[in-house]
N, C-alpha and C positions, 0 to 999 in steps of 0.2 A: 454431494452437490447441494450447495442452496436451494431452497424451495418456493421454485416464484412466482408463489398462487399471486390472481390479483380476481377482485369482484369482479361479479358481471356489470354492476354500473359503472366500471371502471374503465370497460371496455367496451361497453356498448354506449356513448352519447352523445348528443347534437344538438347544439347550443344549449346545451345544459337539460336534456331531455332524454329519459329514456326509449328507446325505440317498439316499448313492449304493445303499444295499441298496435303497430303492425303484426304481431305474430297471430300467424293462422292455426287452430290445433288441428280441427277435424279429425278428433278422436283416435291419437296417434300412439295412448297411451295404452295398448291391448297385451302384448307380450310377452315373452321372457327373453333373455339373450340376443338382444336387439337395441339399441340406441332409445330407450324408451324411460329414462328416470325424466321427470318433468323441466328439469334444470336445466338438462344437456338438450331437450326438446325446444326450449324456448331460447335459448342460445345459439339454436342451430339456425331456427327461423329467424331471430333477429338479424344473425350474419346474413343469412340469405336476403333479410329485407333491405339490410342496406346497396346491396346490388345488382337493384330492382332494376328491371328489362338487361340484365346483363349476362354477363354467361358462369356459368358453374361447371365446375368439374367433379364428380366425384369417384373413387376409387374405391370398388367394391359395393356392388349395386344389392348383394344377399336376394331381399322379397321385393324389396324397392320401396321399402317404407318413409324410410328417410328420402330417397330421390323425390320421392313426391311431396314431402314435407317441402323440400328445396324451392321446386316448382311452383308451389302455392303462394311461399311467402315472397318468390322472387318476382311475380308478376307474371302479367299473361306474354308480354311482349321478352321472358328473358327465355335462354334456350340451358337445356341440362342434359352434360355429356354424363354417362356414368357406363363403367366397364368390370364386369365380373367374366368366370371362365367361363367356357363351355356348355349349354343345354347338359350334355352328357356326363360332365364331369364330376356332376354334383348331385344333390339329394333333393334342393329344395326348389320350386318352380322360379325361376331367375326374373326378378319384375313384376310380381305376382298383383301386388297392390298399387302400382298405376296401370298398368295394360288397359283394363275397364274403366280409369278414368278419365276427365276434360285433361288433365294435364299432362297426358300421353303425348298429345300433339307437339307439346314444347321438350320431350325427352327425345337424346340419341341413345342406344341401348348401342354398346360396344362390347363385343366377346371376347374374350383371351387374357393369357396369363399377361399382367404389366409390367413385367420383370423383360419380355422379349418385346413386345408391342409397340410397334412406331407413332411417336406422339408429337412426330415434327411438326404437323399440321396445325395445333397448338400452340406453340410456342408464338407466347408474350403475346398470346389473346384471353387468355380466362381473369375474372374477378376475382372468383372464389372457389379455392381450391381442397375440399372435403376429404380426407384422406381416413378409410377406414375398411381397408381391403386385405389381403393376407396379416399376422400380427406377426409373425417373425421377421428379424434384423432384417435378411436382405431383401426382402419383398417392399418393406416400409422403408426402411433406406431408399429402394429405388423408386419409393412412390414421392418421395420429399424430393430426389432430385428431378425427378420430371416435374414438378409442381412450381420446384425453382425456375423451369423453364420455362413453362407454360403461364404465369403468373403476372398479368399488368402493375407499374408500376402503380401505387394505391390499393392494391387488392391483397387480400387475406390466405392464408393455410391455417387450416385448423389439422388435428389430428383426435381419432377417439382414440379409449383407451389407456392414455398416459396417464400411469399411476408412480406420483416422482419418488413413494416408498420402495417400488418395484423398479432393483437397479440392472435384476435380469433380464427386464422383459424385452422387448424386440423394440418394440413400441418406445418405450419409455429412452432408449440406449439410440434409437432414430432421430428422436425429438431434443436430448440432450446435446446430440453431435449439431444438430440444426442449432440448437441458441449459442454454441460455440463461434459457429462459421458466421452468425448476424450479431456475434459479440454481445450476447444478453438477450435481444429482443423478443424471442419468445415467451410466452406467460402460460401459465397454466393459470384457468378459470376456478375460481375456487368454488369447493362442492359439486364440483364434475367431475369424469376423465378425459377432458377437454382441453388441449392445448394449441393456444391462437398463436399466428405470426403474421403483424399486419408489415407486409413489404411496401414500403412508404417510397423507394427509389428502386429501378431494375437494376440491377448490379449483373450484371454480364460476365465480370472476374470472379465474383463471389458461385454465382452457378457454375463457373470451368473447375473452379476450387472444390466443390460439390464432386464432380464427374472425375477426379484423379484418381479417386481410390476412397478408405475407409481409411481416420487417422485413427492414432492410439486413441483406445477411451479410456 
């Protein structure tokens, strides 16, 4: 497949201006194995700032690093749904790094696997829709089509992860089938594992087209 990195000024601007004075860091760069390369960091918070007081989804809450990344750059007044499994299920303390901060108050904390989980409630109210929760095909698959549902006309899906070398990965093979179905429109961020899809009209057919099945890849 083609490879269709595009800049981050490419994709972040407004009237000719980058959106980078909004990004907030608050020292988000600690970790290993976490959404923490400084690109994918300021990329995140820029999407986030363009949909200031609005609402966010994210899929796969880990420590909550990134959800609170969300929350900062999204404003006081937007609201951050984010859903991982279980307390029990897992190893790591689920939400670790907002629980104790100011922007707990603007986070939903939702439990359960999103492969079963009802997200009717959702549907065609979120801005900005963060996808970075189980990496195999049918987790991520089924995280893009709820996203498709869930997703305001003008609002964005990103996806972490997508590496467009990596034609096995769960990830990359979710993301591929997605610019399929929106005919091109998704982008991979170049010098990230960052792949955006700014949904400019709700398409109603295109999400039933989503929910049939899995086509050939």
């Amino acid at each position: 497949m083609t490879d269709f990195r595009l800049s981050l000024k490419k994709v972040f601007y407004t009237t000719g201006n980058v959106w980078i004075e909004s990004f907030i860091f608050d020292g988000h760069y600690t970790q290993k194995n976490e959404t923490r390369d400084l690109r994918e960091l300021c990329a995140l918070g820029l999407l986030a700032s363009h949909v200031k007081g609005g609402k966010i989804f994210e899929f796969g809450t880990f420590i909550g690093r990134t959800t609170r990344l969300l929350a900062l750059n999204a404003g006081l007044k937007s609201e951050v749904y984010t859903i991982d499994l279980q307390q029990d299920l897992v190893d790591h303390e689920i939400g670790q790094e907002f629980k104790e901060s100011p922007e707990n108050a603007q986070i939903c904390q939702l439990l359960g696997d999103s492969v079963r989980y009802d997200f009717s409630d959702f549907s065609n109210t979120i801005d900005f829709c963060w996808i970075d929760g189980a990496h195999d095909f049918e987790h991520c698959w089924s995280d893009t089509k709820y996203a498709l549902m869930m997703v305001k006309a003008g609002g964005f899906i990103a996806w972490h992860d997508y590496r467009h070398t990596a034609w096995w990965s769960g990830v990359t093979k979710a993301v591929r089938l997605a610019n399929r179905l929106f005919g091109g429109g998704v982008r991979h961020i170049a010098g990230t594992t960052m792949a955006i899809l700014h949904v400019e009209t709700r398409n109603k057919d295109l999400a039933k087209e989503a929910n049939k099945g899995v086509p050939t890849l």
